[in-house]
N, C-alpha and C positions, 0 to 999 in steps of 0.2 A: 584438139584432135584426139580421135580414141587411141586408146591405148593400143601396139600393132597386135598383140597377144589375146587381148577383147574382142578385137576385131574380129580376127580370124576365129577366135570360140563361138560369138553371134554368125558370123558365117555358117559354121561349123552346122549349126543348130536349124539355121534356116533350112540348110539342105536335108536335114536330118528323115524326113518323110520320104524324101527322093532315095536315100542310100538303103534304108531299111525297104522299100519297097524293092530296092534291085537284090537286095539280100533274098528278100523272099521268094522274087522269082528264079535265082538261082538254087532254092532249094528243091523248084520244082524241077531243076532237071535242066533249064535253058541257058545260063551261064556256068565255069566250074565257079566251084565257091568251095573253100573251108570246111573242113566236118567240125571247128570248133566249139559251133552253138546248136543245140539240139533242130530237129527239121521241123516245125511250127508255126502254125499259122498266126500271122503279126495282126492284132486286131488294132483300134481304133483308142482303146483302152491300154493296149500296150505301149503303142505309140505316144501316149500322153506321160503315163507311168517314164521310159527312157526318157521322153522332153526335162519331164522336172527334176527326174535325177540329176543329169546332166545339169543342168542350170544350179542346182544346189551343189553343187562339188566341182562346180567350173576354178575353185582357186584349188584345186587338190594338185598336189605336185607329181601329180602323172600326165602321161603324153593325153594323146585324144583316144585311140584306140585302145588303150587299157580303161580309160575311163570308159570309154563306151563298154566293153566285153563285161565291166564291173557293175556296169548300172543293166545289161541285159538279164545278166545273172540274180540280179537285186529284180529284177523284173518279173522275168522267169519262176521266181517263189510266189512271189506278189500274186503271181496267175494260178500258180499252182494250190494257194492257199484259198483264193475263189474257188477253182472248179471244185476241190475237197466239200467246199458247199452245196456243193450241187445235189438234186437229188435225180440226174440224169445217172444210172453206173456207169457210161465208158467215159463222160467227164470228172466224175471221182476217181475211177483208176488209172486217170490222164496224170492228177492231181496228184497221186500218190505214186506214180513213177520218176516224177518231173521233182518230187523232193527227195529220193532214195539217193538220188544222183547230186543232190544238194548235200554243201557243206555247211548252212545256213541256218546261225540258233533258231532261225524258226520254224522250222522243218520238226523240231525235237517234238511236243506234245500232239500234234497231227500224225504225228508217226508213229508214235504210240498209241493212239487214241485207233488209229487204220489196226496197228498188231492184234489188237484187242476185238475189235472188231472182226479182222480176219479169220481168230482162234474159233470165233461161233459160226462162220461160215464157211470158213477152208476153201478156200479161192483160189490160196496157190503165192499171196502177196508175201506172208510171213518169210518166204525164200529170199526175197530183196529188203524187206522192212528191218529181219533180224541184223544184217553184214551193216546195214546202210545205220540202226540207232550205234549199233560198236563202234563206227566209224566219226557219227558224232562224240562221243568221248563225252557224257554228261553224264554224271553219277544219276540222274531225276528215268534215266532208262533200265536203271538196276533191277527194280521192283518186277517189272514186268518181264525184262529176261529171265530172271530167277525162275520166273514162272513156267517160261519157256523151257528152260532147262529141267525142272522137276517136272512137266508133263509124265506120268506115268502109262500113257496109252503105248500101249508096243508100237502101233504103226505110225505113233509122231515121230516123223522123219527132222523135226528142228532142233532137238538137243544140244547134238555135236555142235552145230551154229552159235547156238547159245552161249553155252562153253568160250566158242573163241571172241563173240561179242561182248562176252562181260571182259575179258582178258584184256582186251584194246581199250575198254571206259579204266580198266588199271586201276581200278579203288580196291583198297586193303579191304574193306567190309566185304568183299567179295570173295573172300579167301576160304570161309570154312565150308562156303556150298560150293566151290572148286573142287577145293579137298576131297569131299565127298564124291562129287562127281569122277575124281578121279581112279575112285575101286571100284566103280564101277565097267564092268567091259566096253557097253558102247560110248560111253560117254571120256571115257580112259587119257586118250592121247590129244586130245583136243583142251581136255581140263589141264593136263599138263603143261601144252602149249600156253595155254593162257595163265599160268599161274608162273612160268619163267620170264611172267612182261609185268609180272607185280614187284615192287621191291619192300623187300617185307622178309625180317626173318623166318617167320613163319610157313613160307614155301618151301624152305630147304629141304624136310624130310621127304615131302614127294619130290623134288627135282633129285635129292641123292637116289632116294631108292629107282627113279627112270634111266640111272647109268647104265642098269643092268644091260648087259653084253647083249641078251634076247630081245632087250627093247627094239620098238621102230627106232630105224637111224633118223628119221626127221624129230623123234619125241626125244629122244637120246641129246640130237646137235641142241634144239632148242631147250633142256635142263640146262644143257652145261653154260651156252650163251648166259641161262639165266644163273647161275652160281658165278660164271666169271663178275657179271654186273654185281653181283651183290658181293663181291669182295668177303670183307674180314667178316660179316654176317655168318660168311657160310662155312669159315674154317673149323667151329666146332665139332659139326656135322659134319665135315670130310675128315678131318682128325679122326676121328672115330670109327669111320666105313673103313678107313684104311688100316685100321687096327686087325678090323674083322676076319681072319683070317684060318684056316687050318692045315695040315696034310690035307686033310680030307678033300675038302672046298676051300681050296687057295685062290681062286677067286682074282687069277693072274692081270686078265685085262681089263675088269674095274678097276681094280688097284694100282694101275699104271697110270690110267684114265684120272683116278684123283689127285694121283703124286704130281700128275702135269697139271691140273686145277690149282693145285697148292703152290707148287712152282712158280706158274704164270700170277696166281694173287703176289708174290712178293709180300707179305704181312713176316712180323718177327714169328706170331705164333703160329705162321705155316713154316716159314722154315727152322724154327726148332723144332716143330713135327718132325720134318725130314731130316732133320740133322742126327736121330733115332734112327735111320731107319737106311742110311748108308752101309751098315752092316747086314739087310734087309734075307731073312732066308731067301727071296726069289731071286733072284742076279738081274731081271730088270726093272724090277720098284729098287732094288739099292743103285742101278745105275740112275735114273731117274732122279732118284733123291740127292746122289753125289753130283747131277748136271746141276739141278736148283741150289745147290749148296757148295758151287765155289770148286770144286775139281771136274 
């Protein structure tokens, strides 16, 4: 006797034509259905493509309907990496929609390959290709953001993007053209953003110096998230901002701002920093420093 488990997955499979087709007339409008799966027309070729998926990963330890959503999605590339073939345009820019929205290593060098492409046509794709390679997180997309990012035309509107897609691929190699980007005006808060999501000593000087009080409050929140992550890394460098100090430019609500940086690290050499500084000329970095230090 078959197995009752086999059974029902041979079932499962037989019907499989019947349920994708009522998927698809649901998408037309005649059943509700799901916004899960993109709205798409199911070809003949698709329907084969899900047959054998399914069939190869029928022992996988998931239900039916993850299994299916996983082999549609597996699908769904599979198609999107044909139409990229094409030399029809609105089935290339099918193809190159349907992977922006993919999380799928193979999306990665089509994606690149569309960016690049884009830059000598200016179509308009670069706006979804640049968020979408960030979102892959493959260092093999650096090359070409970099690129993106040092575009020196005034009216290329993709820098800032750039900026934050290198930030989310997180490779240290990505740090000195951050940097740069960082003193830069337009490229400024965006570089910073993405250089508080690297862990790396070497970001600390720009995430200290975007404390400043004048900073954007979103450039500001996000240095500090990135000096809390980077712990004893960053106490040097706060040690020393906190130093900075005069009559002149006293420098009151950065230097509160770091004593609570230093505080919240808990390291010994942040709080013998503060354990200096209890006596503190401004009466709220010495409160500060007496909260982090035990009274």
């Amino acid at each position: 006797m078959k197995h009752p488990r086999l059974f029902a997955f041979s079932r499962f499979l037989s019907l499989l034509p019947t349920l994708i087709l009522v998927s698809t007339v649901s998408h037309a409008g005649k059943l509700p259905v799901s916004e899960e799966f993109p709205r798409v027309e199911t070809t003949n070729e698709d329907l084969i493509c899900i047959q054998e998926c399914l069939r190869e990963n029928q022992q996988a330890a998931v239900g039916y309907e993850e299994l299916e959503r996983r082999c549609r999605q597996d699908c769904e590339v599979t198609r999107a990496l044909r139409l990229m073939g094409s030399n029809d345009p609105e089935e290339y820019t099918e193809g190159v929609r349907i992977l922006c929205d993919s999380d799928d290593r193979r999306a990665l060098e089509p994606l690149i390959a569309a960016l690049r492409r884009d830059l000598q046509e200016r179509t308009g794709w670069w706006a979804q290709i640049i968020p979408a390679l960030g979102a892959l997180r493959n260092s093999a997309a650096i090359p070409v953001l970099t690129e993106t990012l040092e575009i020196p035309d005034e009216d290329w509107l993709g820098r800032e993007m750039s900026a934050r897609a290198l930030g989310d691929i997180g490779d240290p190699s990505v740090i000195p053209v951050l940097t740069a980007a960082a003193w830069r005006g337009d490229t400024h808060n965006d570089a910073v953003i993405a250089l508080a999501q690297i862990y790396d000593s070497r970001v600390v000087p720009v995430l200290v110096s975007a404390l400043d009080p004048e900073e954007d409050p979103e450039v500001r929140e996000a240095a500090m998230q990135g000096l809390r992550r980077l712990g004893s890394l960053a106490v040097p460098e706060l040690v020393e901002a906190l130093e900075e100090y005069s009559p002149e430019h006293p420098g009151k609500e950065l230097r509160v701002w770091i004593c609570r940086l230093l505080g919240e690290g808990g390291t010994p050499e942040a709080t013998e920093a503060l354990q200096a500084h209890r006596s503190d000329p401004d009466p709220d970095v010495a409160r500060c420093a007496a909260h982090f230090t035990g009274d």
